[in-house]
N, C-alpha and C positions, 0 to 999 in steps of 0.2 A: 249824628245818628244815635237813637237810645235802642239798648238794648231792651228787649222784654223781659220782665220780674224772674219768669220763669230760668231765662236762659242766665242772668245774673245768676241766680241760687244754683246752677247746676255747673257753672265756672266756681264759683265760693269751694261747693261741696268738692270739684275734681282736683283745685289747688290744697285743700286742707287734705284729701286722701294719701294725696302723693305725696306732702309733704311729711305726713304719720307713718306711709310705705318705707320712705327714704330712712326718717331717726330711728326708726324702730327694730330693723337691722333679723328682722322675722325671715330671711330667704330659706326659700327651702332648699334641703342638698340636690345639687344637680345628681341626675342619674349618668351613669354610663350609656351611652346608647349606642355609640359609635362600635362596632364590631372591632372584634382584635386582629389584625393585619397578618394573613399567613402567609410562606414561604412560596415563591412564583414554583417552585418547583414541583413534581407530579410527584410521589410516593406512590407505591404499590399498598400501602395500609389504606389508603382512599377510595381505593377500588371493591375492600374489605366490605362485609356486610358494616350498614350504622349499629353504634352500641344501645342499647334497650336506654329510654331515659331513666336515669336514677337520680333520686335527691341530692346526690354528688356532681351527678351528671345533668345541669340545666340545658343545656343547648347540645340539643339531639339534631342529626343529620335528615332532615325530612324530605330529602331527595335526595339518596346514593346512587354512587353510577354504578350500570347496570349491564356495561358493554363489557369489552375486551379490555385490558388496560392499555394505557397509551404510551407507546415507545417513543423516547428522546426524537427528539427530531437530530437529523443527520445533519450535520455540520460538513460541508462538501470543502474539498480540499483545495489548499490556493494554487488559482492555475497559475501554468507557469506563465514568466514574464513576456509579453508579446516578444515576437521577434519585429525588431527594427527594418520595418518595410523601406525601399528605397522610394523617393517622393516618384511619381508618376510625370513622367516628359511634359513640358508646356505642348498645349497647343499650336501643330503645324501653323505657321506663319505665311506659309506660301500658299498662291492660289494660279491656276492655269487660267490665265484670260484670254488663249487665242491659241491655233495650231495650222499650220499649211504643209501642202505636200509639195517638196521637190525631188524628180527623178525617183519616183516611188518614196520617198523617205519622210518619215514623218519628224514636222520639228516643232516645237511646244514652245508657247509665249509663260515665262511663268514670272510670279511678282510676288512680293512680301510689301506692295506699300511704299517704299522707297526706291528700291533698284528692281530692273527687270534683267531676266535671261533668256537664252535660248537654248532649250535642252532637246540633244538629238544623240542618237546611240554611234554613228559612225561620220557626222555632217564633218566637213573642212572649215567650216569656220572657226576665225580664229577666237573668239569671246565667247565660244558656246562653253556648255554644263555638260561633262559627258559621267557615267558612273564611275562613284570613286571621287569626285571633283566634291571638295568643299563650295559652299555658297556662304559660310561666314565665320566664326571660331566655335559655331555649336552646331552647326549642321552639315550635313554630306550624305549628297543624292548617294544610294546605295546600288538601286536598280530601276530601270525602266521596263515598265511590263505592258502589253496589249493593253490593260484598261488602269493601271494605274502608275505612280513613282511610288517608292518605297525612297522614303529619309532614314536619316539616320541622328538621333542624341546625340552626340559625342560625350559631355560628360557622365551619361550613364547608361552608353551602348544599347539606348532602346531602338528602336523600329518603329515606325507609323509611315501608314499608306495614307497616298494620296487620289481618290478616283479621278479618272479623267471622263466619265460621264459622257456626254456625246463629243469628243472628241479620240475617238475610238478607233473608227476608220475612215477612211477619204469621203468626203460628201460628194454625190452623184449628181451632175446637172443636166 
C-alpha cells in the first residue's frame, strides 16, 4: 500500500517539527493554575465582608457568604459502654401433642422429639410432670395454667409459656 504524495509531505513536515520542538528546549514556563489549598476549618474572617481588589490583592472573593456564620458542629459524647445483656433462652423444645380427661382432670401428652411425658397438676401416676419437676438439666415445668405451661431456663432463670391452644377444655361429644 502507497501512501499519497500529500500525506508523505505532511508525515516529513510533523517528524522534522517535533523533532526541532524536542532540541530546541523553547518550553514555555508553566503557570500556576492549581489554587492554593485552604485550611478545612471555618474562621469567622470568612464570613467578614471580601476585601476590595487591589494590585496587591489578585484573587478577590467573588462570592462571600452572606448568612449567619457557622457554628462548629457538635461533637456528641461517647455513650457509655452497652451493658452486657444476658443471651436470650433457646427456643421451647417442648410441644403438647395430645390431652384427655380423667375424673374431671386434665392430663397433657408433651414431647421434645425424643422422650414424651405426662403432665397433670394432681394425677397418681407415677412417671408424670407435675410443677417444680425437671424434664432435663435445663428445663422445669414452673406452672400449669388453664391455657398454657410456663417453663423455666435453669441456666438463666428465664420464663417462656407454652399455649395449649385447643387443648384448653374437655371436648363435647
Amino acid at each position: 500500500m502507497k501512501l499519497p504524495r500529500y500525506l508523505q509531505v505532511m508525515l516529513v513536515l510533523t517528524a522534522v517539527l517535533s523533532l526541532w520542538s524536542a532540541l530546541n528546549g523553547d518550553e514555555p514556563e508553566e503557570e500556576n493554575l492549581l489554587p492554593v489549598r485552604q485550611s478545612a476549618e471555618v474562621s469567622h474572617a470568612a464570613a467578614a465582608p471580601a476585601q476590595p481588589a487591589t494590585p496587591g490583592n489578585p484573587s478577590e472573593n467573588l462570592f462571600p457568604f452572606q448568612g449567619e456564620p457557622v457554628k462548629p458542629a457538635r461533637v456528641p459524647e461517647p455513650a457509655a459502654p452497652p451493658v452486657a445483656r444476658q443471651p436470650p433462652a433457646p427456643q421451647l423444645p417442648f410441644k403438647v401433642v395430645g390431652a384427655w380427661w380423667n375424673n374431671n382432670q386434665r392430663l397433657l401428652v408433651l414431647t421434645n422429639g425424643k422422650e414424651s411425658w405426662i403432665v397433670c397438676r394432681q394425677c397418681k401416676l407415677r412417671e408424670s410432670i407435675r410443677p417444680g419437676d425437671k424434664l432435663d438439666n435445663n428445663w422445669q415445668l414452673t406452672e400449669i395454667a388453664a391455657d398454657a405451661l410456663t417453663f423455666r431456663w435453669l441456666p438463666l432463670q428465664n420464663d417462656q409459656r407454652l399455649p395449649l391452644d385447643d387443648m384448653k377444655s374437655k371436648p363435647e361429644f
